[in-house]
C-alpha positions as a Markdown table, in Angstrom:
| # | Residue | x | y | z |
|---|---|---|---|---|
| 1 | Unk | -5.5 | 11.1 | 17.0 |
| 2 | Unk | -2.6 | 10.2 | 19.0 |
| 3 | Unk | 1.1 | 11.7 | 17.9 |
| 4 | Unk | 3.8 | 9.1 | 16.4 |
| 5 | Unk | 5.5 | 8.8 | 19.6 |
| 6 | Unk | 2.4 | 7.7 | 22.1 |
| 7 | Unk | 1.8 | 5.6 | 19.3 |
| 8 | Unk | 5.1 | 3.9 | 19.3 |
| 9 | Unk | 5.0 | 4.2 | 23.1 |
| 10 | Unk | 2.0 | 1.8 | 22.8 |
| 11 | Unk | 3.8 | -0.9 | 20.9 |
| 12 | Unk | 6.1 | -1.0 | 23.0 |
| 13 | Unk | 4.9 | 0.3 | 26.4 |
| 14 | Unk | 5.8 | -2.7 | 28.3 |
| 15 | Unk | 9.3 | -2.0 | 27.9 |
| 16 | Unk | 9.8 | 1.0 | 27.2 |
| 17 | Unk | 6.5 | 3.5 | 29.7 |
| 18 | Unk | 9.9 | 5.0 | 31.0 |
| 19 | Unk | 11.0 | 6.7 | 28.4 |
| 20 | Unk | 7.5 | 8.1 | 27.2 |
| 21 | Unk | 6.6 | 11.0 | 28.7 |
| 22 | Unk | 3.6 | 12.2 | 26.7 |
| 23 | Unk | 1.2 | 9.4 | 28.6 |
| 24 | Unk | 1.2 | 7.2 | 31.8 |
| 25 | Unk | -1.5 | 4.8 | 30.6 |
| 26 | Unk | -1.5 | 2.9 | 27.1 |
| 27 | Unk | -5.2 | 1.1 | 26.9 |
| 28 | Unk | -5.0 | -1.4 | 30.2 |
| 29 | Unk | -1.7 | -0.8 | 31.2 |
| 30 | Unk | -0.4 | 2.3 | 33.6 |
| 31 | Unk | 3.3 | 3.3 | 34.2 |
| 32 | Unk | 4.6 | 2.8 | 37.5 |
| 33 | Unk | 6.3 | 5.9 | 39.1 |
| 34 | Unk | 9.7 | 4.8 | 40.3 |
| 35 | Unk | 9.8 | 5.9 | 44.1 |
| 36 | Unk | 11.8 | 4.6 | 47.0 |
| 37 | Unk | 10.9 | 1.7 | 48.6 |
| 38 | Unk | 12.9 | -0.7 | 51.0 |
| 39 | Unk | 11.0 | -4.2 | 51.0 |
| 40 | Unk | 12.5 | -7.9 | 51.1 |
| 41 | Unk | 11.1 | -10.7 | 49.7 |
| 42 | Unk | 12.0 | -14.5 | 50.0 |
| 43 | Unk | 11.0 | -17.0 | 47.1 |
| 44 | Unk | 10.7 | -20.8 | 45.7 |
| 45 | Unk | 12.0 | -22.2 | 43.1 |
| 46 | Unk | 10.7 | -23.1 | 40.3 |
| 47 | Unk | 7.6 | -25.2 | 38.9 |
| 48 | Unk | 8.1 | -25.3 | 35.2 |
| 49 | Unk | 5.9 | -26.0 | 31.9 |
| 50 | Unk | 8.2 | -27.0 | 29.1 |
| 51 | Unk | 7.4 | -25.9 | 25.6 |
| 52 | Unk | 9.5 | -29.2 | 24.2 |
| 53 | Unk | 7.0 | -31.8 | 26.6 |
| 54 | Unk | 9.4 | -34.8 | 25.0 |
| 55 | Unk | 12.9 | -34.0 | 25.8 |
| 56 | Unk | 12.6 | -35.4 | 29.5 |
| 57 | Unk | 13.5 | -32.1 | 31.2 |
| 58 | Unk | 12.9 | -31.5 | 34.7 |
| 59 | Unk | 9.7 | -29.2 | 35.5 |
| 60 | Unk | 10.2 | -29.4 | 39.4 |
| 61 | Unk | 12.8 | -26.9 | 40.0 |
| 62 | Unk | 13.0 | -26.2 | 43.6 |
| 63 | Unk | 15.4 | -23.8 | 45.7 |
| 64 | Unk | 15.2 | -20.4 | 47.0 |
| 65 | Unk | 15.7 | -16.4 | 46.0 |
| 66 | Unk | 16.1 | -13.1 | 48.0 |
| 67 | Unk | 14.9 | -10.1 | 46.1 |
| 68 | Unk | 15.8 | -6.6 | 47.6 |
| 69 | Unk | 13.0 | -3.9 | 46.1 |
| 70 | Unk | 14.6 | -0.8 | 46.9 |
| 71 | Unk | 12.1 | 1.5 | 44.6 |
| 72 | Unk | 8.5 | 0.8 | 43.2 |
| 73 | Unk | 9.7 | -0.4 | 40.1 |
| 74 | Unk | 14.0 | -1.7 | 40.9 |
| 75 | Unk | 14.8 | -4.9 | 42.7 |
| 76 | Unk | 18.4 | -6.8 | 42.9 |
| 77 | Unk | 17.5 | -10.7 | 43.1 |
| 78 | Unk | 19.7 | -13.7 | 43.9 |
| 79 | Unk | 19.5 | -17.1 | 44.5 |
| 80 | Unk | 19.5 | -20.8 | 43.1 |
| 81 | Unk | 17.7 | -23.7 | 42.1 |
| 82 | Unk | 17.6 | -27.4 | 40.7 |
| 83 | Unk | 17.3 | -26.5 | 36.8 |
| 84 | Unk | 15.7 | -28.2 | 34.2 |
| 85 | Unk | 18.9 | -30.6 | 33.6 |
| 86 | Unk | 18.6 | -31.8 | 36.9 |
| 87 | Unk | 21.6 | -29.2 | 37.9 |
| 88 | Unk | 22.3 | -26.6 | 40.6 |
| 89 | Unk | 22.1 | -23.2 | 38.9 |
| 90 | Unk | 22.3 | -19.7 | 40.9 |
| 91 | Unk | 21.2 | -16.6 | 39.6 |
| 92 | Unk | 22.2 | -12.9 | 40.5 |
| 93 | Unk | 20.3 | -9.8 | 38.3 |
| 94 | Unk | 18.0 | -6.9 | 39.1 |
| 95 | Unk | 14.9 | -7.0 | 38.0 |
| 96 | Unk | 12.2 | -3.8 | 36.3 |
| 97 | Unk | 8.7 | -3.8 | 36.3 |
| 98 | Unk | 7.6 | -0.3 | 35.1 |
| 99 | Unk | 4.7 | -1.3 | 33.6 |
| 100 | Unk | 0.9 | -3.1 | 35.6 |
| 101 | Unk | -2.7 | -3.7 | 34.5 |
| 102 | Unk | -4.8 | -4.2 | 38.1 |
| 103 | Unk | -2.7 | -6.6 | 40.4 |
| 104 | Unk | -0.2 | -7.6 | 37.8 |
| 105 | Unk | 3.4 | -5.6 | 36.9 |
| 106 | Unk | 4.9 | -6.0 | 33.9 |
| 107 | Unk | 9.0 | -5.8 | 33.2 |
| 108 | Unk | 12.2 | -7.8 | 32.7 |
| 109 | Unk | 14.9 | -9.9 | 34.6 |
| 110 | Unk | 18.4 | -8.9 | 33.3 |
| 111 | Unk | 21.0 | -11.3 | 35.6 |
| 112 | Unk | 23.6 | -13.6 | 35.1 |
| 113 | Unk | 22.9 | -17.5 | 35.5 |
| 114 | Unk | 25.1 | -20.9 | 35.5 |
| 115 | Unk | 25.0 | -24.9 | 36.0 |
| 116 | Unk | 23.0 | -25.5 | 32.6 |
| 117 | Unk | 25.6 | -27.7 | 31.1 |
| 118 | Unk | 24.8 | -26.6 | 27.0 |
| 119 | Unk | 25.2 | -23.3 | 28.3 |
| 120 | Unk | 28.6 | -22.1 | 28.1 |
| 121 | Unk | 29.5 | -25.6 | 29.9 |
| 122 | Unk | 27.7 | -24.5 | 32.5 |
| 123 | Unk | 29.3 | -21.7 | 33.1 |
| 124 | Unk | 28.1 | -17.8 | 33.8 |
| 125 | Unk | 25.8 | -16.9 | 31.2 |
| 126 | Unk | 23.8 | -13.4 | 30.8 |
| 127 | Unk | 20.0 | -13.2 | 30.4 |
| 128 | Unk | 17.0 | -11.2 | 29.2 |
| 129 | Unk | 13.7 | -12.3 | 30.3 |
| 130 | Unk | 10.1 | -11.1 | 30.4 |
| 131 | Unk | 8.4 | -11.3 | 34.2 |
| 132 | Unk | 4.8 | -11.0 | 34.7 |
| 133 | Unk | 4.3 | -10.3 | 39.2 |
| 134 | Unk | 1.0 | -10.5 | 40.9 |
| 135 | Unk | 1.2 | -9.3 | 44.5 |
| 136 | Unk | -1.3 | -9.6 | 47.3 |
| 137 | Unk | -0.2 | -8.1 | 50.8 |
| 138 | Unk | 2.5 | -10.4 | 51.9 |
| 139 | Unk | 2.4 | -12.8 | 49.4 |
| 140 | Unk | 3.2 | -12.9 | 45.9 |
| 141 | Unk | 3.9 | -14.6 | 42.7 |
| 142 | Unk | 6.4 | -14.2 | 39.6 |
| 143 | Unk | 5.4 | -15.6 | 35.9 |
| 144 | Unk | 8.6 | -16.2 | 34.0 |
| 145 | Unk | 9.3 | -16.9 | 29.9 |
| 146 | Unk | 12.0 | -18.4 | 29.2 |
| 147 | Unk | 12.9 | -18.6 | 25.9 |
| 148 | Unk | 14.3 | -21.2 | 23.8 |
| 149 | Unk | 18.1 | -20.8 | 22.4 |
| 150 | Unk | 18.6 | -23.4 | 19.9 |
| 151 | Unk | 19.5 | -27.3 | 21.7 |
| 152 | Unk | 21.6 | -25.2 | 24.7 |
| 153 | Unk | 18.6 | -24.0 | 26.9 |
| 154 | Unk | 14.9 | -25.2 | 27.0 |
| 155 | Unk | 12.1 | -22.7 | 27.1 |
| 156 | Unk | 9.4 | -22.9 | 29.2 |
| 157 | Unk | 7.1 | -20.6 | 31.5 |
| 158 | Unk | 8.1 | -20.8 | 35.4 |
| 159 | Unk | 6.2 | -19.6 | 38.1 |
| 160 | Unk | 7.8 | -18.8 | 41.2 |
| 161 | Unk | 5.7 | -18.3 | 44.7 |
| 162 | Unk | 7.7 | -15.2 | 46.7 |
| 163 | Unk | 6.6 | -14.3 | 50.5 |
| 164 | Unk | 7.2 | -10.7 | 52.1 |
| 165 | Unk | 9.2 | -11.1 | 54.9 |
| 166 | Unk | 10.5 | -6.9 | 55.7 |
């Protein structure tokens, strides 16, 4: 029988495989042991699947991004794209994926985002969301959720094509 705290570090293993010492699998899932790295990767925008089909948002959402992994699980990412408004929006965050099951990692995207105009009138907003990353050699792809927040921002699942250029 597993103790209370693998047991809670189970639950909540995507999130939190950090900060649980006692095991570095739950069931599919393995932690990733944060070590140095130094890798640059260039990405897409956007293609997005809304949740609300019927509000006429845009699901195109090209641009570009620059991620900077400078550890196995730690990456600073910037960059900007044609939102689902049909407006420039740029992003800057870091990103944590402590967490993969076979080719996929597991974490968050914690940044700061702008140009969605029910968003602070488009102004600088901060976000939380879960990333799902499948890498193969030089080439990659990121799985975002977006979630919805009342009639001020849309929620949807992005993917993102990303390219290993260092």
């Amino acid at each position: 029988m597993r103790s209370s705290l693998q047991a809670a570090c189970s639950l909540g293993g995507l999130l939190f495989a950090m900060h649980c010492p006692a095991a570095d699998s739950f069931g599919p899932f393995d932690r990733i042991e944060n070590a140095p790295l130094s890798e640059i990767w260039l990405s897409t925008g956007f293609e997005t699947w809304h949740f609300d089909k019927y509000k006429g948002l845009n699901g195109h959402n090209p641009g570009w991004g620059m991620d900077y992994r400078y550890s196995t699980t730690l990456a600073i990412t910037a960059g900007q794209f044609y939102n689902s408004d049909r407006r420039t929006s740029n992003y800057l965050g870091g990103s944590w994926h402590p967490v993969s099951a076979g080719p996929f990692r597991f974490g968050v995207f914690a940044g700061l985002f702008d140009g969605y105009p029910r968003m602070q009138s488009g102004g600088v907003f901060a976000a939380l969301v879960p990333v799902i990353s499948a890498e193969y050699g030089r080439i990659g792809a990121n799985l975002i959720i977006i979630p919805t927040i009342q009639d001020r921002l849309y929620g949807g699942i992005s993917l993102q094509l990303k390219l290993k250029i260092y």
